[in-house]
C-alpha positions as CSV (number, residue, x, y, z in Angstrom):
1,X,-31.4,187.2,58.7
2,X,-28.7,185.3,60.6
3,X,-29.9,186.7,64.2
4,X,-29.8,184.2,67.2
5,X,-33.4,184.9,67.8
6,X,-35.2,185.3,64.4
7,X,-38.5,188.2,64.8
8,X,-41.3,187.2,63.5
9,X,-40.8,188.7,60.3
10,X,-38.2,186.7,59.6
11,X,-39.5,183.4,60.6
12,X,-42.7,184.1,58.7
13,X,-40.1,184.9,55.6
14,X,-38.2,181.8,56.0
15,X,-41.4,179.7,55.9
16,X,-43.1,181.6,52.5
17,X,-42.2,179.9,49.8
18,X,-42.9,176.6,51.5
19,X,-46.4,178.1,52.9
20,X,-47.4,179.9,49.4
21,X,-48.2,177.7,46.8
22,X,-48.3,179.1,43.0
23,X,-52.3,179.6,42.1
24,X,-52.8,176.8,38.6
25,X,-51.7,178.6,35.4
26,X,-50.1,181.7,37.4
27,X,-46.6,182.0,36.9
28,X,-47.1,181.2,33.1
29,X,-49.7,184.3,33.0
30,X,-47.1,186.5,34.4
31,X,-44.3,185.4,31.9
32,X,-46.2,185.3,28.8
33,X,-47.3,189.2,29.9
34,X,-43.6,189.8,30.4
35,X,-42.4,188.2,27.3
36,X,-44.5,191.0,25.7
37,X,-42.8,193.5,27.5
38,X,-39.4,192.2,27.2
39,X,-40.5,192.1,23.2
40,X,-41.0,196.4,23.7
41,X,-37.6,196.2,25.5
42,X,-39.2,197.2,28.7
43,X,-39.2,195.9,32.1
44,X,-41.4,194.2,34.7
45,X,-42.3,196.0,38.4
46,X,-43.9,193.3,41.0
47,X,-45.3,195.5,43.8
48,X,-45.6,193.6,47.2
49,X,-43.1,191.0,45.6
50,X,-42.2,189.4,48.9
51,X,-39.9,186.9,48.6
52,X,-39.2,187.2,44.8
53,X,-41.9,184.1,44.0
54,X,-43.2,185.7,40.8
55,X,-40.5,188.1,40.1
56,X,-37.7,185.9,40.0
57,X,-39.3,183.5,37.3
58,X,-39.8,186.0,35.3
59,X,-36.2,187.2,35.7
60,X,-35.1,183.4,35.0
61,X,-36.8,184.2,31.2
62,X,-34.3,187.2,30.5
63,X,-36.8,190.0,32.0
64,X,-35.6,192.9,33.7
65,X,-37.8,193.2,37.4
66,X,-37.6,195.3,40.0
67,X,-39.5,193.9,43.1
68,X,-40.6,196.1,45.8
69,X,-41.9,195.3,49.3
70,X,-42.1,196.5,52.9
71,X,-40.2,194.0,54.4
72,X,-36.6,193.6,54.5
73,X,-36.7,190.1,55.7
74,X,-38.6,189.3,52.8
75,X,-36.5,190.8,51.0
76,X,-33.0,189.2,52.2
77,X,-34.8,185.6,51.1
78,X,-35.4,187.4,47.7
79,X,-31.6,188.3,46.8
80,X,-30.8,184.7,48.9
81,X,-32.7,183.3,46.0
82,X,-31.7,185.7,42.9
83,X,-27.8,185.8,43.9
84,X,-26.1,186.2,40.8
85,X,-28.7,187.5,38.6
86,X,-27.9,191.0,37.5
87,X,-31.6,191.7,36.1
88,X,-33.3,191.0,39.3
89,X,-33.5,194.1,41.8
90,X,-35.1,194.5,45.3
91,X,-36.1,198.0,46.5
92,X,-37.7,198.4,50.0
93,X,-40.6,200.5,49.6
94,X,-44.0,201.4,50.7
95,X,-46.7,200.0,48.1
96,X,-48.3,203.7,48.7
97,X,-45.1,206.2,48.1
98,X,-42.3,204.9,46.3
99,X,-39.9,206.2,43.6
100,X,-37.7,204.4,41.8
101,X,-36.6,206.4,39.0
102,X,-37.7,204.4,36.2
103,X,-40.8,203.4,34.0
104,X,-42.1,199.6,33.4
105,X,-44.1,198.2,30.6
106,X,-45.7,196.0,32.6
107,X,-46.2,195.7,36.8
108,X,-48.3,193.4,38.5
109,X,-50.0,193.1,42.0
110,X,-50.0,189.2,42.6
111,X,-51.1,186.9,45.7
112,X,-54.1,189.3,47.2
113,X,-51.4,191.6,48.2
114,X,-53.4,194.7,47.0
115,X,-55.7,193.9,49.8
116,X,-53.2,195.0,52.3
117,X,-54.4,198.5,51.0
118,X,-56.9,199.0,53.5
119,X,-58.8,202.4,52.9
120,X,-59.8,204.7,49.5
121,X,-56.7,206.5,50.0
122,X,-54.6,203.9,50.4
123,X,-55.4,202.1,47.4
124,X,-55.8,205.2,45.8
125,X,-52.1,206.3,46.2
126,X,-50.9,202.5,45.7
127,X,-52.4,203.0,42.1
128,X,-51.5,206.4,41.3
129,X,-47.7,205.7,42.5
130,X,-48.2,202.0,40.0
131,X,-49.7,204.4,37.2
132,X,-46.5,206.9,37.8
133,X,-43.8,204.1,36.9
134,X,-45.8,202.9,33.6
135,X,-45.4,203.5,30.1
136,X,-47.8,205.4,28.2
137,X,-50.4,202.3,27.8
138,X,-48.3,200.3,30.1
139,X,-50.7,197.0,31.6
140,X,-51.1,196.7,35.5
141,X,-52.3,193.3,36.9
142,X,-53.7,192.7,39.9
143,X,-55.1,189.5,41.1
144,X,-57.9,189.7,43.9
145,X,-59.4,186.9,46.3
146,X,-63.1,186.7,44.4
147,X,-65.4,187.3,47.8
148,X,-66.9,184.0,49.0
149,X,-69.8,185.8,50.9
150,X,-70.9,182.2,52.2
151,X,-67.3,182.4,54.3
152,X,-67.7,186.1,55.6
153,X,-71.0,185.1,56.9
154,X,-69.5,182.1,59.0
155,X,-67.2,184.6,60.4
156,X,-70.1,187.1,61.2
157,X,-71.9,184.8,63.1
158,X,-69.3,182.5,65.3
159,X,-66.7,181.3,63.6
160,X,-64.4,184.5,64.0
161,X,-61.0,183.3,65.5
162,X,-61.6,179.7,65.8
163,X,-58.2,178.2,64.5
164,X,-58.7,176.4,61.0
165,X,-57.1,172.8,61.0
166,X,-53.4,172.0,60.9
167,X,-51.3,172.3,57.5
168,X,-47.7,171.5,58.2
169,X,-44.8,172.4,56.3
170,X,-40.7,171.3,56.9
171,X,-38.7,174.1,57.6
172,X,-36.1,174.8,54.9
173,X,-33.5,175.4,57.2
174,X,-33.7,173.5,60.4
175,X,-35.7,170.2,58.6
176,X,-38.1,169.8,61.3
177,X,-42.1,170.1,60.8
178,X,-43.8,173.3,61.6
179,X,-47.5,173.1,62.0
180,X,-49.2,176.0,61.3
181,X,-52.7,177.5,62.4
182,X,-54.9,180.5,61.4
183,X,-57.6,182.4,62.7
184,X,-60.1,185.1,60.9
185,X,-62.3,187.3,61.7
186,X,-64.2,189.9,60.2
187,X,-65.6,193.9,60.2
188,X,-68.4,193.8,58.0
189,X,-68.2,198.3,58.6
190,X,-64.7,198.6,56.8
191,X,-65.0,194.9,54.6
192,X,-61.7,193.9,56.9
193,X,-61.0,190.2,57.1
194,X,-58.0,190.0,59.6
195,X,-55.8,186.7,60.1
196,X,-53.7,185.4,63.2
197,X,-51.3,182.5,62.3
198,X,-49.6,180.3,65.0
199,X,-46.7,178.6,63.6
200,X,-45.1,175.8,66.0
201,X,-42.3,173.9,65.2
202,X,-42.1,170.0,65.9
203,X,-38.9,168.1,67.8
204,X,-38.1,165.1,66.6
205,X,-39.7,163.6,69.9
206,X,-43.5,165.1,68.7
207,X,-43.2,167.8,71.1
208,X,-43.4,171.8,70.0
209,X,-39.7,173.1,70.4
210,X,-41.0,176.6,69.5
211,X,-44.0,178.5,69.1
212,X,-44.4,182.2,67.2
213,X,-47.1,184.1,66.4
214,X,-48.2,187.2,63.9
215,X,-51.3,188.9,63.7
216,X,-54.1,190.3,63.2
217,X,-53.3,191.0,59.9
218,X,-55.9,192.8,58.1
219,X,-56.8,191.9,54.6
220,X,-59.3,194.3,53.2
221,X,-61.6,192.7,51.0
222,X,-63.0,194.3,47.6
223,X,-65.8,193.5,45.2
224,X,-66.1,193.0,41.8
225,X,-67.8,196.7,40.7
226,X,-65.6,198.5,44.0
227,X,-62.8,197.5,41.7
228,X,-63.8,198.7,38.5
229,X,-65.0,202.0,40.1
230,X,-61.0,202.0,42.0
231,X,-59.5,201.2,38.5
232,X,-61.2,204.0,36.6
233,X,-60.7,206.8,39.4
234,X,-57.0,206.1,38.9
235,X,-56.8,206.4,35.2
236,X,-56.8,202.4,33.7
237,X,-58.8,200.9,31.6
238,X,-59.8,197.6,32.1
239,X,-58.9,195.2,29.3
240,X,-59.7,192.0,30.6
241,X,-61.2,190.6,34.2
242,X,-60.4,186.8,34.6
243,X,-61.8,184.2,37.3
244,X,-58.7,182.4,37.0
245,X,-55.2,182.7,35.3
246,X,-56.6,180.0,32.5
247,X,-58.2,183.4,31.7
248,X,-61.7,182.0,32.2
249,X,-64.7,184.5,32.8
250,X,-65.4,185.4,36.2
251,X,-68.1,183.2,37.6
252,X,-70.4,182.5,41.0
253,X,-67.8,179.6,41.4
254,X,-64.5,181.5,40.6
255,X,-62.2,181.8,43.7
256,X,-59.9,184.4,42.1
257,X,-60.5,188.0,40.2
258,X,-57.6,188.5,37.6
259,X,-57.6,192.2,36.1
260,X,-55.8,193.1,33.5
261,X,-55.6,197.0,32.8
262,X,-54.4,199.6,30.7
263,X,-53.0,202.8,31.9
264,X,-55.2,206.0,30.0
C-alpha cells in the first residue's frame, strides 16, 4: 500500500470505510447470526469482505472469520485494521473458486457484493463453492439491492452516465476533502447496472490536487423470484427473506432483500 503513486485500487481501498456506511440494524444482524455460531463452536466466512467492515466486528465479539476477497489492496486495509487479532484471517480469493480447507457454520454475502456475479455460472459456482465450506445445515446470508425499477427506467431512457451530485468524504490519510462522483448506466438484455466513480481530491486553496477514476463497474442486478430459483438450484433452503436487517417483510418500499438460507 505504501507505493509513491497509489493504483486505483488502492486509493479506492483507502477511501471505503469512509465511502461505505453500515445499512441501519446491519452489523448487529450479522453478530447475533455469529453469536449462534460461535455458541456451535464454529466459525464465520464473509465472502467479498473487502476491507474487513463486517468481518472484523464480528471478530471484535470472540468469532473466528475468515474474510475473503479479490483485492489485495483491500485486503492490506483489512489486516491494517485487525493487527493483533489472532481470529481474524484474510485469504485472497476468487468469490467463484476458492478453497480454504475448512468448514463454517455460518458465511454471509454482505453490501450487494453478490451482484458482482454477473452470469448463471458465475453465481452458480459462487454458491456451490459457499455451499462447499458449510456445515451440514450451515446458514448463508446474502443481502441484495431490492430493484427500484422506477431508477432502471431513468437510466433506460437518458439519464445513463450523467454524474449524480457531489458527496465528499476527508481522506483518512492525507486530511484533505475528496469529492466524489458516479455515473450508471444500464443493459436491460443482461439486467447489468454498471458504475463509473470520479474521485478528486481538494487542496486546501479549493482547487483539485488529484483526480482518479474506476469504472464501469458492473453490478448485475437480480430479482426477488431469480433469487429464489438461484438459491434452490444450488441446494439452500430459504428460511427467511427480509426487506431490511430490522427483519421486516419485504415490501414495494423496501430498498434492501436480506436472505437467510439453509444449506440442504
Amino acid at each position: 500500500m505504501g507505493s509513491m503513486n497509489p493504483s486505483v485500487d488502492e486509493r479506492a481501498a483507502e477511501l471505503y470505510d469512509v465511502s461505505v456506511p453500515d445499512w441501519p440494524g446491519e452489523i448487529d444482524f450479522y453478530r447475533q447470526l455469529a453469536a449462534e455460531a460461535r455458541s456451535r463452536a464454529e466459525a464465520v466466512l464473509e465472502v467479498a469482505c473487502g476491507t474487513g467492515r463486517v468481518a472484523i466486528r464480528l471478530a471484535q465479539g470472540g468469532t473466528h472469520v475468515t474474510g475473503i476477497d479479490r483485492s489485495a489492496a483491500m485486503l492490506d486495509v483489512a489486516r491494517q485494521k485487525s493487527a493483533g487479532m489472532s481470529n481474524a484471517r484474510w485469504v485472497q480469493a476468487d468469490m467463484r473458486s476458492f478453497d480454504l480447507g475448512a468448514t463454517f457454520g455460518l458465511a454471509v454475502i454482505p453490501g450487494h457484493s453478490f451482484q458482482h456475479m454477473l452470469t448463471p455460472d458465475d453465481q452458480m459456482a459462487c454458491l456451490a463453492c459457499v455451499r462447499r465450506h458449510l456445515t451440514p445445515g450451515g446458514v448463508l446470508v446474502v443481502h441484495l439491492d431490492h430493484l427500484d425499477v422506477a431508477w432502471l427506467g431513468e437510466l433506460v431512457t437518458g439519464q445513463a452516465g450523467i454524474l449524480t451530485p457531489p458527496q465528499e468524504v476527508i481522506h483518512p490519510k492525507t486530511g484533505r476533502r475528496v469529492r466524489t462522483t458516479q455515473a450508471w448506466s444500464y443493459e436491460r438484455s443482461t439486467q447489468t447496472a454498471s458504475l463509473t466513480t470520479v474521485w478528486e481530491e481538494i487542496g486546501a486553496n479549493g482547487t483539485v490536487v488529484d483526480r482518479w477514476q474506476r469504472g464501469p463497474m458492473p453490478l448485475h442486478c437480480i430479482c426477488r423470484f431469480e433469487m429464489e430459483h438461484l438459491l434452490a438450484r444450488a441446494g439452500f433452503a430459504v428460511t427467511a427473506l427480509y426487506g431490511d436487517f430490522g427483519r421486516g417483510a419485504l415490501t414495494d418500499e423496501s430498498s434492501e432483500m436480506v436472505w437467510v438460507t439453509r444449506k440442504q
